[in-house]
C-alpha angles and dihedrals in degrees: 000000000000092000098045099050106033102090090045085058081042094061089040099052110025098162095058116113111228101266095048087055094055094055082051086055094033085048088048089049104051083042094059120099118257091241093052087043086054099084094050099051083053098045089053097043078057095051086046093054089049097048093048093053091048087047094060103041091048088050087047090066102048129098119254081236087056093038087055092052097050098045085048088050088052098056087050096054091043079053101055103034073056094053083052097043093047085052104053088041079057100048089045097056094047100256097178112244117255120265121271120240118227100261086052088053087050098047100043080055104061096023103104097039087080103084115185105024139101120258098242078061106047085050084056094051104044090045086056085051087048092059097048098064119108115240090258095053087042084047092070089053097048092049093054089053080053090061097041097050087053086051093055095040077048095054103026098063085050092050093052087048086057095041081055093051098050089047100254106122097147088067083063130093111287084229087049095044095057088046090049083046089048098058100035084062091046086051091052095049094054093058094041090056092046094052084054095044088047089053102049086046079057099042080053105050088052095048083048089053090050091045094050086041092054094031086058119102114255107235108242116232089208095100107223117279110254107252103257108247 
């Protein structure tokens, strides 16, 4: 349906941005009746057929060296649509950007005063510039990488609070992550040891309670011989 329909949105709609197309399409398509969706889930269970049968007779002809390729290309591609994926789930959830060293700071500085000139160039420049400061300019620079690596220590150990308490530990710092392993065992230690501690202090007090029942005199039924006058 996606690709039917989507240059008739498009002419609708001429100003939406891509992603905001394909919610129009995605809304139309979860609106439509089951019996009008019918023919394209059937159309596409056909195209699917047909991939899968050109799939395997174009793998059946391949070499076990080229078998080997394209199975190690494909985890590269899996590996890389995850590092995406794992950025833009970052960036969406706030993760605070990593501190500046003193030669970015420099350079973000003076970037944009070059006009004219390729950025391979300006990069050149700038880093020969660089070079050329004495220790005291390069100080003021070194000090506000200082700063910025104390504002993302700053933010970053609030935003993996936050990852913890959300229950998303593995977005953390792999450091952060062992000492945070490290307490939650210790956490589940301590109580294991006080439910078996609770349960021994029980196991006592009953044992207490038997002890006191069977160390009790029994009360003789005999009653007590009159004194002889």
């Amino acid at each position: 349906m996606s690709s039917e329909q989507r240059p008739i949105f498009k002419k609708q709609n001429p100003d939406l941005k891509s992603l905001e197309l394909i919610k129009k399409i995605a809304f139309a398509w979860n609106e439509l009746p089951v019996s009008e969706k019918k023919p394209y889930e059937m159309a596409a269970a056909a195209e699917g057929q047909i991939y899968k049968e050109e799939m395997a007779r174009f793998k059946a002809q391949l070499t076990p060296e080229q078998t080997a390729t394209l199975k190690k290309e494909k985890m590269q591609r899996l590996a890389k649509k995850k590092s995406i994926g794992m950025k833009r789930a970052l960036t969406i959830l706030g993760k605070p950007k990593r501190p500046r060293n003193s030669v970015n700071i420099f350079i973000a500085e003076h970037f944009n005063e070059a006009k004219g000139i390729s950025f391979q160039e300006n990069m050149k420049n700038l880093m020969k510039e660089w070079n050329k400061l004495q220790n005291s300019q390069k100080q003021l620079y070194m000090q506000l990488a200082e700063d910025d690596k104390v504002r993302y220590e700053n933010e970053i150990a609030v935003w993996e609070k936050q990852m913890i308490e959300v229950g998303r530990e593995d977005l953390i710092r792999f450091k952060q992550r062992e000492i945070f392993e490290k307490q939650r065992k210790a956490k589940r230690r301590k109580a294991i040891m006080k439910t078996i501690s609770d349960i021994n202090s029980s196991k006592l007090e009953k044992i207490l309670k038997s002890n006191m029942m069977t160390s009790k005199p029994e009360k003789s039924s005999t009653p007590p011989r009159k004194a002889e006058e």
